[in-house]
C-alpha positions as CSV (number, residue, x, y, z in Angstrom):
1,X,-6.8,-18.5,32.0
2,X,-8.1,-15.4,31.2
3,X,-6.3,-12.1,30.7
4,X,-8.6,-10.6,33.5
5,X,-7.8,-13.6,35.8
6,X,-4.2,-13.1,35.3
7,X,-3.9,-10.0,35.7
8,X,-5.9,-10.5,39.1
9,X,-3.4,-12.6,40.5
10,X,-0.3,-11.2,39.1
11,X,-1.5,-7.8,40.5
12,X,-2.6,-9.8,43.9
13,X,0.9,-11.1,44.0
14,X,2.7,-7.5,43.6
15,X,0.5,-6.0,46.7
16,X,0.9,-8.7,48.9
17,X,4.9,-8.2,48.3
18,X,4.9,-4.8,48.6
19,X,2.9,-5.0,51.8
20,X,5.1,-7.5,53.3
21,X,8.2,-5.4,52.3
22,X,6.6,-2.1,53.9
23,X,5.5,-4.7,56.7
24,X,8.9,-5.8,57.6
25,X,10.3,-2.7,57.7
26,X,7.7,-0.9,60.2
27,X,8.1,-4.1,62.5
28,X,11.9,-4.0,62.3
29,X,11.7,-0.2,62.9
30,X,8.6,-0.3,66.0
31,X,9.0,-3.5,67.6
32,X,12.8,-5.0,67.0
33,X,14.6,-1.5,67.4
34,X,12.3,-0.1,70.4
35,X,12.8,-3.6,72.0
36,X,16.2,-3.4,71.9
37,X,16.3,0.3,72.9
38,X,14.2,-0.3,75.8
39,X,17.0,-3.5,77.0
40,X,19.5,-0.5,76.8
41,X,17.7,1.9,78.7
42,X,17.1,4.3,75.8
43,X,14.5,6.7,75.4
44,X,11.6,4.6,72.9
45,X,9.7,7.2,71.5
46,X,9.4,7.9,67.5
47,X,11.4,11.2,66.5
48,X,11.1,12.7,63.0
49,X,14.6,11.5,62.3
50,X,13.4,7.5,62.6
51,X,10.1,8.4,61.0
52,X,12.0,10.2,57.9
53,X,13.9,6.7,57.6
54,X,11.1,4.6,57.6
55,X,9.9,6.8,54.6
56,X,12.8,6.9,52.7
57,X,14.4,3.4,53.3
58,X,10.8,1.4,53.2
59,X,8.1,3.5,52.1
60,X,10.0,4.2,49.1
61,X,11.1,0.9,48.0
62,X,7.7,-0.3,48.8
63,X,6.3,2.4,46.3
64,X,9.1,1.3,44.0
65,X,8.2,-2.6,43.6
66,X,4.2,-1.6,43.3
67,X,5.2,0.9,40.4
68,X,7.9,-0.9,38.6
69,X,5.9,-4.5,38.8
70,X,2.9,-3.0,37.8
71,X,4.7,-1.6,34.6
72,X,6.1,-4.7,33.9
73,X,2.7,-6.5,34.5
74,X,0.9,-4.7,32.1
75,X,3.9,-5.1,29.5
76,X,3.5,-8.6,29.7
77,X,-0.1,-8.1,29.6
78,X,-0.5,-6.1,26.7
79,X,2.8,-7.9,24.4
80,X,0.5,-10.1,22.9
81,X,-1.4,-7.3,21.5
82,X,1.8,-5.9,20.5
83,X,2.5,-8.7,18.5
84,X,-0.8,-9.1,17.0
85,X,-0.8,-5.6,16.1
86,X,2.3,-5.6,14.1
87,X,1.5,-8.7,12.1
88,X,-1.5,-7.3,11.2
89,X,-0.2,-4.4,10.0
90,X,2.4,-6.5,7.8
91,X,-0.8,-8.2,6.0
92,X,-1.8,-7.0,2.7
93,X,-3.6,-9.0,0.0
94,X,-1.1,-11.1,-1.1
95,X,-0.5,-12.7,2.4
96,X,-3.7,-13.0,3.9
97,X,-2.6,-17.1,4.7
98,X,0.3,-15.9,6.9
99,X,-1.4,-16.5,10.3
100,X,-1.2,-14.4,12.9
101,X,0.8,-15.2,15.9
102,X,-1.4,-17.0,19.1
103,X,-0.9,-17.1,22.5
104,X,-1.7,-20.5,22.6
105,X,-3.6,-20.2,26.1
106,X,-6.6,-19.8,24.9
107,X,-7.6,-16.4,26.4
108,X,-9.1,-13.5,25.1
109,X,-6.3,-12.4,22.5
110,X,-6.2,-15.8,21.5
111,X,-9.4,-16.4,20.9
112,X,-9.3,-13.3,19.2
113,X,-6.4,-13.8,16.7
114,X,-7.9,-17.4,16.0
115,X,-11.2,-15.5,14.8
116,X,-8.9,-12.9,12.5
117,X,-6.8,-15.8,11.1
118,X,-10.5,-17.3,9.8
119,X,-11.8,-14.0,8.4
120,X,-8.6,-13.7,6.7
121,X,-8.9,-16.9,5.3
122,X,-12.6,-16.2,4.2
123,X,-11.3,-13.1,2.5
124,X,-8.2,-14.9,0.5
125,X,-11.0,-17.4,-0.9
126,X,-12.9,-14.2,-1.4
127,X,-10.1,-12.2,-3.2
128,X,-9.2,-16.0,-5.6
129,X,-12.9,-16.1,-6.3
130,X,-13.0,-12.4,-7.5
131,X,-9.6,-13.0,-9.4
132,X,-11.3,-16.1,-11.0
133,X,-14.1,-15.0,-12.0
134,X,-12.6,-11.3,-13.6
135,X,-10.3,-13.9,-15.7
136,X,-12.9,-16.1,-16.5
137,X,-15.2,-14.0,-17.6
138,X,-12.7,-11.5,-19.7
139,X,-11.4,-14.4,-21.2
140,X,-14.7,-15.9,-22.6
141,X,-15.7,-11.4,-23.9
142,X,-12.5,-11.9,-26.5
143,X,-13.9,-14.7,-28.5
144,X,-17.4,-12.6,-29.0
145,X,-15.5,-9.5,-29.4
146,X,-13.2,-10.6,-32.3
147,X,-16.3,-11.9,-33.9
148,X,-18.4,-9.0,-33.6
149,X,-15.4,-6.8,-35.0
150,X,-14.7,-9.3,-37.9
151,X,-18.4,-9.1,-39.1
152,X,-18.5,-5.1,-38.6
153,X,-14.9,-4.5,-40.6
154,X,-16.9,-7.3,-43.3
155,X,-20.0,-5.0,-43.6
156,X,-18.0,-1.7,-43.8
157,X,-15.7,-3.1,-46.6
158,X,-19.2,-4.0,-48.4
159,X,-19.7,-1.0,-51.4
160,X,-24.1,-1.6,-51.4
161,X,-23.3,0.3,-47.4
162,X,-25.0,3.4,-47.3
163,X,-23.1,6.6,-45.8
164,X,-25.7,6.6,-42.9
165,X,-24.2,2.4,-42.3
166,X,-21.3,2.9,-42.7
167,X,-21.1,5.7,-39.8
168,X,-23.4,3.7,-37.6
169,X,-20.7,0.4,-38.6
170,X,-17.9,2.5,-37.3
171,X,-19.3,4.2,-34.3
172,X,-20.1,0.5,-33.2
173,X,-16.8,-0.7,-34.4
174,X,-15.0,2.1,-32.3
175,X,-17.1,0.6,-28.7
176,X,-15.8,-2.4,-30.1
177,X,-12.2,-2.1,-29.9
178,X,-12.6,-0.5,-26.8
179,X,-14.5,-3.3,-25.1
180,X,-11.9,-5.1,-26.3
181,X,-9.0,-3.3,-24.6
182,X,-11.2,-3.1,-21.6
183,X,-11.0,-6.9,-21.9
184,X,-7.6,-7.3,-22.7
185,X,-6.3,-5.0,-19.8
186,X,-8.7,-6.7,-17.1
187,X,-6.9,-10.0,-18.1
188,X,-3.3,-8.6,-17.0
189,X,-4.6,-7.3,-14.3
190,X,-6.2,-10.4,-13.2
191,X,-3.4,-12.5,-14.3
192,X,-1.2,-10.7,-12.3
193,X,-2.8,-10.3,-8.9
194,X,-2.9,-14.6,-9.6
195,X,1.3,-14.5,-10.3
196,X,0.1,-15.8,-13.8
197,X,2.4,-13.1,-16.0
198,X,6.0,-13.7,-16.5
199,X,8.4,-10.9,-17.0
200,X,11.2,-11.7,-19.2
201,X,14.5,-10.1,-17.9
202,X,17.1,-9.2,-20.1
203,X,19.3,-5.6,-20.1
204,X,17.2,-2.8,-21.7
205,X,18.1,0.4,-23.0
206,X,15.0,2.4,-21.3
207,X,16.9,5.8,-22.6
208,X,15.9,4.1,-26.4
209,X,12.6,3.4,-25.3
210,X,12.1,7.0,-23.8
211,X,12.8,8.4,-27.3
212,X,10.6,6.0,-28.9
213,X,7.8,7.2,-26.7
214,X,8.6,10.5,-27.1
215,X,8.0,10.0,-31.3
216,X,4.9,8.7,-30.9
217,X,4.1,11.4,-27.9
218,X,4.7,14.3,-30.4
219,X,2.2,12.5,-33.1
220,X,-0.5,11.9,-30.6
221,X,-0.2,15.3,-29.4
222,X,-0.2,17.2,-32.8
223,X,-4.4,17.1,-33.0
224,X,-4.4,19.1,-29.9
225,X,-1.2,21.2,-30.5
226,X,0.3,20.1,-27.3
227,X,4.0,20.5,-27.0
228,X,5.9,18.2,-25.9
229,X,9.9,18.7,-24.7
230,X,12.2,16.1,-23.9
231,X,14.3,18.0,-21.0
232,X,17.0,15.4,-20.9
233,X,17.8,11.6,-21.8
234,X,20.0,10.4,-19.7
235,X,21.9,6.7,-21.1
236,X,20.4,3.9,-18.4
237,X,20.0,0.3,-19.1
238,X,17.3,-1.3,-16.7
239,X,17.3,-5.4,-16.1
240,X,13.4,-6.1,-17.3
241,X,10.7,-6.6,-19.7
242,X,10.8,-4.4,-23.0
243,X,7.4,-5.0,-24.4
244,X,6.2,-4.1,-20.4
245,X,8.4,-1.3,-20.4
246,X,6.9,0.6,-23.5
247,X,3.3,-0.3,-22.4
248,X,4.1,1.8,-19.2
249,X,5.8,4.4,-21.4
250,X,3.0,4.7,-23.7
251,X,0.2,4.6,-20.6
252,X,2.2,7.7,-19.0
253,X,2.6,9.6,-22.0
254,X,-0.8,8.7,-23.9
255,X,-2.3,10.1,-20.1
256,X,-0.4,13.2,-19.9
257,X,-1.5,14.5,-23.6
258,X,-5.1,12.7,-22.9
259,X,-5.7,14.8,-19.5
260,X,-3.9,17.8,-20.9
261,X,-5.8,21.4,-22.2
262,X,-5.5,22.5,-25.9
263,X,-2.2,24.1,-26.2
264,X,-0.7,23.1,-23.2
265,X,2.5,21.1,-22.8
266,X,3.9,17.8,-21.7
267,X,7.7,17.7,-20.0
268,X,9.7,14.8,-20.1
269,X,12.5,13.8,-18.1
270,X,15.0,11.0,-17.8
271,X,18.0,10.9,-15.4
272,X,20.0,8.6,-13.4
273,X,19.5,9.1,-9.6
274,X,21.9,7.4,-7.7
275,X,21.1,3.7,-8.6
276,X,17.8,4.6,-9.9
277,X,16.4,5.6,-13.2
278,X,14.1,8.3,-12.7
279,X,11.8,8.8,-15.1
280,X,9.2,12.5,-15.1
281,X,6.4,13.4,-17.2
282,X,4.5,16.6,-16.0
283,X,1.7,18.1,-18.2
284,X,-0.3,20.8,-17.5
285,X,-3.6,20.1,-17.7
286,X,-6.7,20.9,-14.8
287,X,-4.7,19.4,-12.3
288,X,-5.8,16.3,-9.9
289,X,-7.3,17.1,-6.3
290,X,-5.9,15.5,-3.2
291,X,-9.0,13.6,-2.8
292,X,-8.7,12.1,-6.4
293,X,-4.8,12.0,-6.1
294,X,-5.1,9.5,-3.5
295,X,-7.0,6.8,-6.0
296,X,-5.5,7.5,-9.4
297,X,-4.3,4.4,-9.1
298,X,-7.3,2.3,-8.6
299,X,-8.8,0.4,-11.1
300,X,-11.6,1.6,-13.1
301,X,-11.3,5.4,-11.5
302,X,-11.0,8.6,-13.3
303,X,-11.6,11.3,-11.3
304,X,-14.7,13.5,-12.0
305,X,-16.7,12.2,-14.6
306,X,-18.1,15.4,-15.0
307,X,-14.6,16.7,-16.9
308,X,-13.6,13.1,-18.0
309,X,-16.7,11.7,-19.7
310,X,-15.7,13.1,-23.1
311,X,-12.1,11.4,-23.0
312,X,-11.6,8.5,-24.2
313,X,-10.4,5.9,-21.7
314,X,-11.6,3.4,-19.3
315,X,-9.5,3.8,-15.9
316,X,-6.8,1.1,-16.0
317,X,-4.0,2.7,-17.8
318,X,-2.4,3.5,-14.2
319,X,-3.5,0.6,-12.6
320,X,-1.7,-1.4,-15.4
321,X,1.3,1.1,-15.3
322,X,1.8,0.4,-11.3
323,X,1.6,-3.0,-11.5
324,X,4.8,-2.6,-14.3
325,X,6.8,-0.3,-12.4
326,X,6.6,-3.0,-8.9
327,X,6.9,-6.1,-11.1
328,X,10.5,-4.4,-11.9
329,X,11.6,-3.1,-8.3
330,X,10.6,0.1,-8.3
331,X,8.5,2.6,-7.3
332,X,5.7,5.9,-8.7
333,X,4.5,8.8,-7.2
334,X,2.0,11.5,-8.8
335,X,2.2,15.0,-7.0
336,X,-0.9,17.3,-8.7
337,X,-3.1,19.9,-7.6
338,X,-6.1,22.2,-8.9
339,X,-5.4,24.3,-11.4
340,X,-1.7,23.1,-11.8
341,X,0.8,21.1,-13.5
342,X,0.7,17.3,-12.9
343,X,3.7,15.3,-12.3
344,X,4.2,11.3,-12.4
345,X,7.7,10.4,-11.1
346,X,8.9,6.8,-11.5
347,X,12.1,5.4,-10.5
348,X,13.4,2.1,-11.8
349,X,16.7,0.2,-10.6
350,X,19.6,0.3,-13.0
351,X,20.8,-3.5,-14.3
352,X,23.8,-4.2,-12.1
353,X,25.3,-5.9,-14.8
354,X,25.1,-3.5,-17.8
């Protein structure tokens, strides 16, 4: 049955009790009372008083039962919607099999969730295919790569190279090596949207880690005479992946000196917050608009190419970075804006048993 039909004869069903209600009571009040009013000799005509009840003690409850079943009517009308609605919103693109709750009585939300369960369907194959072929494909670019590096280092390591070779040899060598950590990065990524990388989880130190980046931070930074201050250090032990853990340390910081202005500064932070460890890095470079700030994380983006073309870089570093911080529990924010400091903010759950 359709919704429209049911609706029909649910609403059919509410009128024709509501009339038979107000019915009832106009025949009790006109015919049964007069009747007996007449038998006793007593005067038959309406006043207002008898007219006020019939108002109040039928009209009323009559207007009562057409209001309250018509709520209720289009409640149960409109829950399966309700339903539908809130599993879709729970669907992201790790869960596009979960189906999507059905009627079962083939009407029109039925109907309609049966054709969303099959698009979703058609986009998991989709996303697999995508994921398939990014792996595929990055994993066949290594071999050629190594190769093609191998024979370059080979050639620049020969002395008959000329000056003008050799600087041709290591301009290509340079697009080399960063092919190749195009490459390697598209193969986490890919292996992790397929659940393919496993974290090891063991009790780390992050505060040690933090000061290890923070080394390397001051000699990447030293070309450019940024400064870079370690505001506080903070003693937290994290249940996760070291090597991961540096990788997402060295992707924050080699950013915030990267997208940073000659001179400028980089801040770092560590501090426990409640059962978090929240890590900070602001730098103070042309800041991120609110358009860009809402895809920093996206794979591949860099904001205006205008100002970015000369850095080197190829837009996965936060991508990679986000995928770290949710494989370990927690969570990162960036807060930016024209012209101002930028801030990344990630907070990591402390081990429970350290």
């Amino acid at each position: 049955m359709t919704i429209r039909t049911r609706l029909t004869v649910w609403y059919v069903s509410i009128s024709l009790a509501s009339i038979f209600l107000m019915a009832g009571g106009m025949y009790y009040e006109l015919v049964t009372e007069r009747t007996e009013r007449k038998v006793a000799d007593k005067p038959t005509e309406l006043v207002p008083e008898e007219i006020f009840e019939i108002i109040i003690f039928y009209g009323l409850p009559t207007a009562l039962v057409t209001i309250i079943g018509g709520w209720a009517l289009l409640k149960k009308a409109l829950s399966p919607l309700d339903k539908l609605a809130s599993a879709a919103q729970r669907l992201h693109i790790h869960n596009l099999r979960e189906p999507l709750p059905r009627t079962g009585n083939g009407d029109e939300v039925d109907r309609l969730t049966e054709a969303l369960n099959t698009t979703n369907a058609r986009l998991e194959d989709s996303f697999n295919r995508i994921r398939e072929f990014t792996l595929h494909a990055s994993h066949e670019l290594k071999t050629p790569l190594a190769v093609m590096q191998g024979e370059i280092e080979t050639a620049l390591a020969d002395p008959a190279v000329t000056p003008a070779q050799r600087e041709a040899f290591a301009s290509q060598l340079d697009e080399i090596q960063r092919l190749s950590k195009i490459v390697e990065g598209l193969t986490l990524l890919a292996k992790a949207d397929a659940g393919q990388v496993k974290l090891s989880r063991e009790n780390v130190r992050f505060d040690e880690l933090v000061q290890d980046s923070f080394s390397d931070a001051l000699m990447l930074a030293q070309p450019q005479q940024i400064t870079v201050v370690l505001a506080a250090c903070d003693e937290t032990t994290l249940l996760g992946d070291r090597h991961r853990l540096r990788q997402l340390l060295l992707n924050l910081t080699d950013n915030a000196i990267k997208y940073n202005q000659p001179n400028g500064r980089v801040d770092m932070r560590l501090a426990r917050n409640g059962a978090n460890a929240e890590l900070t890095i602001t730098n103070t470079g042309k800041g991120i608009s609110p358009a860009a700030l809402r895809r920093v994380f996206d794979r591949f983006y860099r904001g205006d190419e205008s100002h970015n073309r000369e850095i080197e870089g190829c837009g996965l570093g936060l991508s990679i970075a986000e995928w770290i911080v949710k494989a370990h529990g927690g969570t990162i924010q960036m807060a930016s804006g024209l012209e101002k400091t930028t801030t990344v903010t990630v907070n990591l759950p402390l081990s429970q048993s350290a």
